[in-house]
Structures are given as structure tokens and as C-alpha cells.
C-alpha positions as a Markdown table, in Angstrom:
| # | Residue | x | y | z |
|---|---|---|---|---|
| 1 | Unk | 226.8 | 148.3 | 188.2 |
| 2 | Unk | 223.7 | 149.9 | 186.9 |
| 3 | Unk | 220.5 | 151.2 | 188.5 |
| 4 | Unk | 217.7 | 152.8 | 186.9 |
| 5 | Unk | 217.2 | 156.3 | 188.4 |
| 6 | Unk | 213.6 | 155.6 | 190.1 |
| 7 | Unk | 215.4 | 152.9 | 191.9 |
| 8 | Unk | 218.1 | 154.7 | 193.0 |
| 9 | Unk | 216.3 | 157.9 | 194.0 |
| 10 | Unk | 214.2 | 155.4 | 196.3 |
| 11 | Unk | 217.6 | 154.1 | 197.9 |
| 12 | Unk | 218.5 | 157.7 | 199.1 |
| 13 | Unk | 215.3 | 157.8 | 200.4 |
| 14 | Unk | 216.2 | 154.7 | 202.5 |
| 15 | Unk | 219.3 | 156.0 | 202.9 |
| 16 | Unk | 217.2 | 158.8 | 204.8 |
| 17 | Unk | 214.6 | 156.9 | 207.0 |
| 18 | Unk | 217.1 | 154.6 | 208.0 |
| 19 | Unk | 218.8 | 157.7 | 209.9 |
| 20 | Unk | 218.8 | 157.8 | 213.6 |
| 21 | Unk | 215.8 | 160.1 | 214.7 |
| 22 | Unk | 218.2 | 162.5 | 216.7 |
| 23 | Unk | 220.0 | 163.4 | 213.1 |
| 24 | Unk | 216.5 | 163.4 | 210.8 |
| 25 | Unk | 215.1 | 166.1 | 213.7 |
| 26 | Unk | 217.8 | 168.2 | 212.8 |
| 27 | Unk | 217.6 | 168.1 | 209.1 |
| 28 | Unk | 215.5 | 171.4 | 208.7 |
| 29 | Unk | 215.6 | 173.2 | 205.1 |
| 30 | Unk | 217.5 | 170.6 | 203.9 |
| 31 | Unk | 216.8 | 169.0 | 200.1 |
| 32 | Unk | 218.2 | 166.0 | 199.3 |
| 33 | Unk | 218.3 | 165.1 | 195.9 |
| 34 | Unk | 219.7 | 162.8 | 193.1 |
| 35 | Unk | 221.6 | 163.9 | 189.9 |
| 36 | Unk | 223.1 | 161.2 | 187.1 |
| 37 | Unk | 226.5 | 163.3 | 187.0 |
| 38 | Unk | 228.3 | 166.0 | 188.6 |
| 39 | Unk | 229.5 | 168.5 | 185.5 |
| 40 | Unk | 233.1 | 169.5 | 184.7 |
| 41 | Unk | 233.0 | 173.1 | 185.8 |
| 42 | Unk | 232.2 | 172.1 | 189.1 |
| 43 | Unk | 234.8 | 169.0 | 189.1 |
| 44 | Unk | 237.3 | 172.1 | 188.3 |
| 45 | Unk | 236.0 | 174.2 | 190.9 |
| 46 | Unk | 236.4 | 172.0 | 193.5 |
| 47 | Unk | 240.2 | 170.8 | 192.4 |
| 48 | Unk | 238.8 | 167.4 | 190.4 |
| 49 | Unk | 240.1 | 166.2 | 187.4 |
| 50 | Unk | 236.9 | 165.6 | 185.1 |
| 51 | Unk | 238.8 | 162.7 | 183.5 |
| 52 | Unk | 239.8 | 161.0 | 186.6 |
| 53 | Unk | 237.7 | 161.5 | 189.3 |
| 54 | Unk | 234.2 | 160.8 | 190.4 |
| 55 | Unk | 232.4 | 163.1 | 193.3 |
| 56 | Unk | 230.1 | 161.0 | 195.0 |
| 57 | Unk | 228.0 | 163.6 | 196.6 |
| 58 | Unk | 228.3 | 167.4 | 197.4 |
| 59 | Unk | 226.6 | 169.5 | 200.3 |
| 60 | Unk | 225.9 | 173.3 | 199.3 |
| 61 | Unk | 224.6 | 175.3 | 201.7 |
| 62 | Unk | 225.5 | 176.5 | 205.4 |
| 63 | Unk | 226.1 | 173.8 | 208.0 |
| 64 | Unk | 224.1 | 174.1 | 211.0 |
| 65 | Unk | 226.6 | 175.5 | 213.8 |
| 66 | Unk | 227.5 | 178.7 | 211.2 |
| 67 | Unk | 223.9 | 179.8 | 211.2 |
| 68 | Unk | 222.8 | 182.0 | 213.3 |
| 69 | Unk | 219.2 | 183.2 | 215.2 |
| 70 | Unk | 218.2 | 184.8 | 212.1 |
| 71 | Unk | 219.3 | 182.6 | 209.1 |
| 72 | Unk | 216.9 | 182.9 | 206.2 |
| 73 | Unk | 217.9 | 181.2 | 203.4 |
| 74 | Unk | 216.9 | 179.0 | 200.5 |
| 75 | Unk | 217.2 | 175.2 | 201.7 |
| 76 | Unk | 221.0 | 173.9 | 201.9 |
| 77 | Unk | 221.1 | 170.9 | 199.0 |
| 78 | Unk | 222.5 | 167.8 | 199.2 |
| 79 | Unk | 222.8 | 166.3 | 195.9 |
| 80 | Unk | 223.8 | 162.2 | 195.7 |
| 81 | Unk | 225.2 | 161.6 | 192.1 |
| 82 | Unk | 224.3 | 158.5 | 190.5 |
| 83 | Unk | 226.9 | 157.5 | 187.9 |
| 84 | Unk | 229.7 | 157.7 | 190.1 |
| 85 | Unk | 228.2 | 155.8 | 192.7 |
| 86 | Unk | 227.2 | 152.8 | 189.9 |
| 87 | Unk | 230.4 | 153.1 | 188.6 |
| 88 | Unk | 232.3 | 152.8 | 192.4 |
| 89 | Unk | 230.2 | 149.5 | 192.9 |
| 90 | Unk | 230.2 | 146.1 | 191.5 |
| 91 | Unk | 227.4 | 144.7 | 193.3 |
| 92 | Unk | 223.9 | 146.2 | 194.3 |
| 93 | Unk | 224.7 | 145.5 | 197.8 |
| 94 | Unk | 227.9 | 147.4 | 197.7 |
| 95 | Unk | 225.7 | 150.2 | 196.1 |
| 96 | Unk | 223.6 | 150.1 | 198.9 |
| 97 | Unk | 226.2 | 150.7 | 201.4 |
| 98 | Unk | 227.9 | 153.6 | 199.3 |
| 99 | Unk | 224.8 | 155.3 | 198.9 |
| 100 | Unk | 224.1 | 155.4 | 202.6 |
| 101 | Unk | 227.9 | 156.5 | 203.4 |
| 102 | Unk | 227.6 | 159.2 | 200.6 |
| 103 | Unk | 224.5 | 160.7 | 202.4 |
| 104 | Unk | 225.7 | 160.1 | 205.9 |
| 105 | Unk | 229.1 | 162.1 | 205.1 |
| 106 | Unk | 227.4 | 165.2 | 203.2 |
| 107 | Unk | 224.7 | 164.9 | 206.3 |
| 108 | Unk | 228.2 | 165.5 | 208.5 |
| 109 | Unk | 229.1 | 168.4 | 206.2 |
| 110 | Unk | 225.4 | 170.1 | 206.7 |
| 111 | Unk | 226.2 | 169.7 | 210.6 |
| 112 | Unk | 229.2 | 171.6 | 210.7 |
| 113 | Unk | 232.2 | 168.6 | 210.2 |
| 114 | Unk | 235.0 | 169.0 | 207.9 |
| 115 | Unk | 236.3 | 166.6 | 205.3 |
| 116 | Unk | 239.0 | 165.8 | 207.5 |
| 117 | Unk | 236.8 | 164.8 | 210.6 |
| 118 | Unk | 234.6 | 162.5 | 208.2 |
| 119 | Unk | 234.4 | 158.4 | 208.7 |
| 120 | Unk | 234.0 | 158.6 | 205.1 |
């Protein structure tokens, strides 16, 4: 499955105003943004095999409940990587949806849940 970048970047965006308001409120110095491919340093980093697997998405930053009253930082990142998304999805609508669970689960990281207490 293919999409062209501008598209794409506009389905994260969606992705994002289709949150529930309660979550969006909380989404202070936060930057969401899309890249075509996560590279092979930090596929090693994190335990990936560059050949074999695809990361979807990646949070960097400090979730919310860590911070404390005077946290000053640069804004956490959220970065949604296009490739391996195209690639996980034969249709557009299954695209769609994996875009939307991709930014939902690195949402859960920013607030504070672990991989393990993710739907997805």
C-alpha cells in the first residue's frame, strides 16, 4: 500500500482531531510528527532487527505522570513512520485504522503507560 507523504501527514492529523477532548487537553509540549523510515541505529538501540522488523511509531520524551511542578523541557516527540505503516497494510482503510492505533498507543506512552499495558 502506498501513500504519498502529504496525504499521510494529513491522516495523523485526523488521527489527532478525532481524539476524545479529555486526551487532546492533555497533550501539552507534545509534537507529533511523520518520518518515511525509522534508521538502523535506532532499530539496534531499541532491540530491532533492521532486516526484519518495522517500528510503527516511537514516543521520546517524558510521559506526563514523571514530570514534575517544574519540568522544562523541549517538547516530548511523537514520530509516526510512514513506510512501515504502508508496508503493514494492504488497503487504505486498513492504513487508516493503523495509523490511528499507532498514534493512540505512543499517546499511551506520553501519559505514563507501559508497552505491556497497551491495547496495541
Amino acid at each position: 500500500m502506498r501513500i504519498r507523504r502529504d496525504d499521510f501527514e494529513r491522516l495523523v492529523g485526523r488521527a489527532l482531531d478525532d481524539l476524545p477532548a479529555e486526551f487532546a487537553r492533555l497533550m501539552e509540549n507534545v509534537a507529533v510528527v511523520v518520518e518515511d523510515e525509522p534508521n538502523d541505529e535506532l532499530l539496534r538501540e531499541m532491540g530491532m532487527d533492521p532486516e526484519r522488523d518495522d517500528l510503527l511509531g516511537l514516543y521520546q520524551g517524558v510521559p506526563l505522570p514523571a514530570r514534575d511542578t517544574f519540568y522544562s523541557a523541549l517538547p516530548d516527540r511523537i514520530v509516526i513512520y510512514r513506510g512501515p505503516i504502508c508496508r503493514a497494510s494492504r488497503t487504505r482503510a486498513e492504513a487508516i485504522q493503523e495509523i490511528r492505533d499507532t498514534v493512540v498507543h505512543e499517546l499511551g506512552h506520553h501519559f505514563g503507560f507501559e508497552e505491556e499495558d497497551l491495547p496495541y
